[in-house]
C-alpha positions in Angstrom: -0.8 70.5 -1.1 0.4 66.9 -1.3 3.8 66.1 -0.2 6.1 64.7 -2.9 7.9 61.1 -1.8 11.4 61.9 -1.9 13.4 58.8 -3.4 17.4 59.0 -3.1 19.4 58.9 -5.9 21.5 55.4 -4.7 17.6 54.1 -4.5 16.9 54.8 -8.0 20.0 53.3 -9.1 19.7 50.0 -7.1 16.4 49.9 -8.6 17.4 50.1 -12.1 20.3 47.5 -11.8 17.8 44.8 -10.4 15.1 45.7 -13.6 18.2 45.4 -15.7 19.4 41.7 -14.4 15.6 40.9 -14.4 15.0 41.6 -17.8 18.5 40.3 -18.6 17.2 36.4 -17.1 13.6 37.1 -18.9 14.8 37.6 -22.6 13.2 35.3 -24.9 15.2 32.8 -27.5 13.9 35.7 -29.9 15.5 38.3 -28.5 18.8 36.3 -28.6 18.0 35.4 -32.0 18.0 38.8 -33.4 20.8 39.5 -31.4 23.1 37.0 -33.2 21.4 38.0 -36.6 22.6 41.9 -35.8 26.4 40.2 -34.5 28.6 42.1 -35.0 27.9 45.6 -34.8 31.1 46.7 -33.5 34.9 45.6 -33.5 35.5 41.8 -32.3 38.7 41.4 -30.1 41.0 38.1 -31.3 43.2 37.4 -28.0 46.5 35.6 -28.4 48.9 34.6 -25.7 51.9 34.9 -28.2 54.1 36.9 -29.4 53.6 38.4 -32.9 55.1 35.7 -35.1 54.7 31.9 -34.7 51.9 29.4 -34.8 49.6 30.9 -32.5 49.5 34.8 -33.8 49.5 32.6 -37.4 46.4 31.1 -37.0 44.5 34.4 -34.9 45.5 36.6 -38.0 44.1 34.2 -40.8 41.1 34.0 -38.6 40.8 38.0 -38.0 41.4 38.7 -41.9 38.5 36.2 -42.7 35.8 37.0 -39.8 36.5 41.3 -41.2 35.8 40.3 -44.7 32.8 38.0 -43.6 31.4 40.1 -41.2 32.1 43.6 -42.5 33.6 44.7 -39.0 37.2 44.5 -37.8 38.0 41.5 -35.7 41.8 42.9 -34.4 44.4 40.7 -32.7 45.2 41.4 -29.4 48.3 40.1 -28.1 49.3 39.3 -24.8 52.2 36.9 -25.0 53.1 36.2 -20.9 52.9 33.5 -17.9 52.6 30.6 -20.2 49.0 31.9 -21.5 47.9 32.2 -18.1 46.6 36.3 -18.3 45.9 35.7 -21.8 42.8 33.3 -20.8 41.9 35.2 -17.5 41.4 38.1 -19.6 39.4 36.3 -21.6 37.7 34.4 -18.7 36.4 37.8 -17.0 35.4 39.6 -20.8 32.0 39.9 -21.3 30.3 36.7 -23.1 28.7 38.8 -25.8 30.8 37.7 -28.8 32.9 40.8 -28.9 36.3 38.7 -27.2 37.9 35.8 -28.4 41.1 33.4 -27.2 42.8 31.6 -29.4 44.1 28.4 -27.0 47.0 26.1 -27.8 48.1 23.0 -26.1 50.0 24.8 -23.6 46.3 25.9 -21.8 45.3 22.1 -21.0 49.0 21.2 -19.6 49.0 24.4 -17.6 46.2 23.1 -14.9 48.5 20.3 -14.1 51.7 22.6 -13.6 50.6 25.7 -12.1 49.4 24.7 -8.5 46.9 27.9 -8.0 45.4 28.7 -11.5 43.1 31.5 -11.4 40.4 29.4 -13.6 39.3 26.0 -14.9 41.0 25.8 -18.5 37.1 24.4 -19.8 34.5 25.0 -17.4 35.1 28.6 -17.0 35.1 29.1 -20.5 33.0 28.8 -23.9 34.6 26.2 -26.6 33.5 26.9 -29.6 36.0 25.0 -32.4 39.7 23.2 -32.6 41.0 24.9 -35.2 44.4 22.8 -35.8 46.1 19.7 -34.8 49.8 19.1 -35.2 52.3 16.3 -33.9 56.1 17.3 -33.0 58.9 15.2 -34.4 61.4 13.2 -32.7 64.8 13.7 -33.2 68.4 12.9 -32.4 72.1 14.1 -33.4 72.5 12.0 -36.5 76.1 11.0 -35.0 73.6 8.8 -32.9 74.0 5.1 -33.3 69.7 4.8 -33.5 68.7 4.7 -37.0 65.3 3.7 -36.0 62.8 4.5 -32.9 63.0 1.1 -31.9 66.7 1.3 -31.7 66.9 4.5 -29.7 63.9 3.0 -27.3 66.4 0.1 -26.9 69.5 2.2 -26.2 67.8 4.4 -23.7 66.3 1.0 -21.7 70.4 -0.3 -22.0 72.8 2.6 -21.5 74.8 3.7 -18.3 75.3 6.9 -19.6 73.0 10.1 -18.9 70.6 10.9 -20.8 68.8 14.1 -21.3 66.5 16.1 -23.7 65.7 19.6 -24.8 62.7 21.1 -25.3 61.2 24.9 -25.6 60.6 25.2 -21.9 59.0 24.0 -18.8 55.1 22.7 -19.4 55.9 22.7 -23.6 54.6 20.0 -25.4 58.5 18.7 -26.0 58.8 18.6 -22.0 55.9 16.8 -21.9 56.6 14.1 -24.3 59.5 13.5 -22.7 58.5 12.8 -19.5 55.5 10.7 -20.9 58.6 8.9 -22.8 60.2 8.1 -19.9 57.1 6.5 -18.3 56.5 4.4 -21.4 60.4 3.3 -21.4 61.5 2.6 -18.2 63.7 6.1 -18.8 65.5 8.4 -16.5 66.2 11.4 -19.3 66.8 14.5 -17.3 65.0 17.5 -19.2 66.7 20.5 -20.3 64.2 23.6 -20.7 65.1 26.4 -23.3 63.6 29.6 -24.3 62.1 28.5 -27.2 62.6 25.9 -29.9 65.3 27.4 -31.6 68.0 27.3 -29.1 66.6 23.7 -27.8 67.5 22.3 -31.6 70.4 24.6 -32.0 72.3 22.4 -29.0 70.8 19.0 -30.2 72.6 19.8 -33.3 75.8 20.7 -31.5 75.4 17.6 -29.8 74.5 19.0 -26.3 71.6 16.8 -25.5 69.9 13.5 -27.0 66.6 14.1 -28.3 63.5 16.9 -28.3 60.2 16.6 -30.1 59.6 20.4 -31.6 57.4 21.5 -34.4 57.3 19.8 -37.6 57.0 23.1 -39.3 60.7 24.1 -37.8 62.0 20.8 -37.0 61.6 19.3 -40.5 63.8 21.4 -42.2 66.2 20.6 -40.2 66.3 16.6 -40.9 65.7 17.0 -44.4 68.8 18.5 -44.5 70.7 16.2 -42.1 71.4 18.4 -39.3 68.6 16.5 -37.8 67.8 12.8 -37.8 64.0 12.1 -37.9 62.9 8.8 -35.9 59.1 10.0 -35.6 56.3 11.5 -35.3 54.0 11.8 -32.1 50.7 11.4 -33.5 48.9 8.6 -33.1 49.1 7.5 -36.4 51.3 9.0 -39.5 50.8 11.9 -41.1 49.3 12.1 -44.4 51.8 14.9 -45.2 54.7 13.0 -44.0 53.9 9.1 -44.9 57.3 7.9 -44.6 57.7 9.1 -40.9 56.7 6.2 -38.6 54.8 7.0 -35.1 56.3 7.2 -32.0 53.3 4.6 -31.4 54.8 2.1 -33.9 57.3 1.1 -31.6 55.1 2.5 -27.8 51.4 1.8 -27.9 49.6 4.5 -26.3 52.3 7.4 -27.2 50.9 10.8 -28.1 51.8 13.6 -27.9 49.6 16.1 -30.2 49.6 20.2 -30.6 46.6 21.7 -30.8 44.8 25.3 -31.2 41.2 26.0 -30.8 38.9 29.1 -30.4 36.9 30.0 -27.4 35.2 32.6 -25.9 34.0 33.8 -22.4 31.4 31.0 -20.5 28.0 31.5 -20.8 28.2 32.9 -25.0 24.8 33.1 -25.7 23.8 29.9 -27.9 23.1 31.7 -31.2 26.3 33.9 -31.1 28.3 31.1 -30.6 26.3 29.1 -33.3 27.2 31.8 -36.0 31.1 32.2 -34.9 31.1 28.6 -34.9 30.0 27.7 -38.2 32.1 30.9 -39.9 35.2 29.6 -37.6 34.6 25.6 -39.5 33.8 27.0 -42.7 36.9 28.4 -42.9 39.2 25.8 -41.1 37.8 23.4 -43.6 38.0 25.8 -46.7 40.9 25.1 -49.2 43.0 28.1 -48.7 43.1 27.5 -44.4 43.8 23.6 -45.4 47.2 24.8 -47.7 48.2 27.0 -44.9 48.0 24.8 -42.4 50.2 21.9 -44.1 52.7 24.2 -44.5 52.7 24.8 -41.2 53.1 20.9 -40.7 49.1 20.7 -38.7 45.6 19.3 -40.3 42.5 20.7 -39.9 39.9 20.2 -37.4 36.9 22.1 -37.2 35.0 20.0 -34.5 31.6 20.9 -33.1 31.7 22.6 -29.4 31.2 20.0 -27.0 33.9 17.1 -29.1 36.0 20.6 -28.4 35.0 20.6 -24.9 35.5 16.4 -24.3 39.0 16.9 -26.5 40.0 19.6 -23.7 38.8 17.3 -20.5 41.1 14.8 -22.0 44.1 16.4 -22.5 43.6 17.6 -19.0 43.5 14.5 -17.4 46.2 12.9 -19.7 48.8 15.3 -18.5 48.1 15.5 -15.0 48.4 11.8 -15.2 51.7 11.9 -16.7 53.0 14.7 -14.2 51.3 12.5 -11.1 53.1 9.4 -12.4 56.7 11.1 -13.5 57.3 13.0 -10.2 58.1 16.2 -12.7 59.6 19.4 -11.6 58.0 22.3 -13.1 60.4 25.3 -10.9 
């Protein structure tokens, strides 16, 4: 009688793994086609580094209510508001690229490469753009005790005055600590930065008086002027806001200012093409829809909806913009 080959178990299941990644590299386009025509077929994770509440959770819960209805399958918010979105996007970075996780970035993911000396990932290579969803300038603002009526005024008390100067903003890396320290490149300025938990308490002591200036959210910030707690001098897009026409730019009065909040979807690298082709075009449809448009300006941002790689260039950008600025201003970030 023949003698059967016995074959260890561990053998089998090398054997089975290799198959698997060899069939995995040997799918054709049709076989990812069909795959994005069947996407989704189960629940779609939405991840936001934010708390519940505020911009960021905003814009992932408008986006999960319209993907469910779309798609007929839950897309659910997942939020994991820590580390200035740093385990946010590593969650992200290490989920499967199969469509089923999402990350809704902000500005905040871009700046943190140049703050955070070790970080566990490239903010754009390691991951899949797929859309900028918003963009959104802060607003300048003083104590309206200040003697500046104008930009131009306060750019030419900060290049005269003996006095300190300082500015708040919602914390280390935030787009208002940022601004600032690109405004003191652009001026000649030594304003020492005051970080806060959030915006709220950075306005609260601007309006007491308790620092010069921060550029915060228009959505927060313009109450607050148009009620004259707040003086507005400008905004910090590169041009004016269509919304807000009678606000000059920060640019007006220094060429090359800009400081601009943004939020985008990505996913994991390496989203298969046609997957990311249909979250794409539902993400833009959307964003460009009249009901997302509303929101959004009441939010005090404009739509986007770019294609990937203007995404992916916008990103590169930003990265290289504000390492610049921390290179040249000699900022602390501990």
């Amino acid at each position: 009688m023949p003698q059967l080959l016995s074959i260890s178990p561990l053998y089998v299941t090398r054997a089975l793994v290799v198959a698997q990644a060899l069939a995995c590299c040997t799918l054709s386009p049709a076989v990812f086609a069909a795959a994005a025509d069947s996407y989704p077929i189960r629940p779609v994770r939405i991840i936001t580094p934010a708390q519940p509440g505020g911009t960021t959770d905003y814009l992932a819960r408008l986006l999960a209510t319209r993907l469910t209805e779309v798609w007929k399958q839950q897309a659910i918010v997942d939020n994991r508001a820590s580390a200035s979105g740093v385990n946010a996007a590593e969650i992200t970075k290490n989920a499967a690229p199969d469509g089923y996780t999402l990350f809704i970035a902000y500005h905040q993911h871009t700046v943190n490469a140049a703050i955070i000396p070790k970080l566990p990932y490239h903010p754009v290579n390691d991951f899949t753009p797929i859309t900028q969803m918003t963009e959104a300038g802060t607003l300048f603002v003083v104590n309206p005790s200040h003697p500046a009526k104008t930009l131009k005024e306060f750019v030419d008390w900060a290049k005269t005055t003996k006095e300190p100067i300082n500015f708040g903003s919602a914390g280390i890396g935030s787009g208002g600590h940022m601004g600032g320290e690109l405004f003191n490149l652009l001026v000649g300025a030594k304003a020492q930065h005051i970080p806060y938990k959030g915006t709220g308490p950075a306005l609260i002591d601007l309006i007491a008086g308790q620092h010069h200036f921060a550029m915060t959210g228009l959505a927060t910030t313009l109450p607050q002027a148009r009620s004259g707690k707040l003086r507005a001098l400008a905004v910090t897009t590169p041009r004016r806001l269509k919304s807000q026409p009678d606000i000059p730019a920060v640019s007006e009065v220094l060429p090359g200012f800009e400081v601009v909040g943004w939020y985008g979807v990505m996913a994991p690298a390496q989203l298969p093409k046609p997957i990311l082709a249909k979250i794409h075009a539902e993400t833009v449809a959307y964003v460009k829809s009249p009901d997302f448009i509303k929101r959004a300006a009441a939010d005090g941002a404009e739509p986007v909806g770019n294609d990937p790689d203007t995404f992916r260039q916008f990103m590169l950008a930003d990265m290289k913009k504000w390492a610049d600025v921390v290179k040249r201003s000699g900022a602390k970030f501990n």
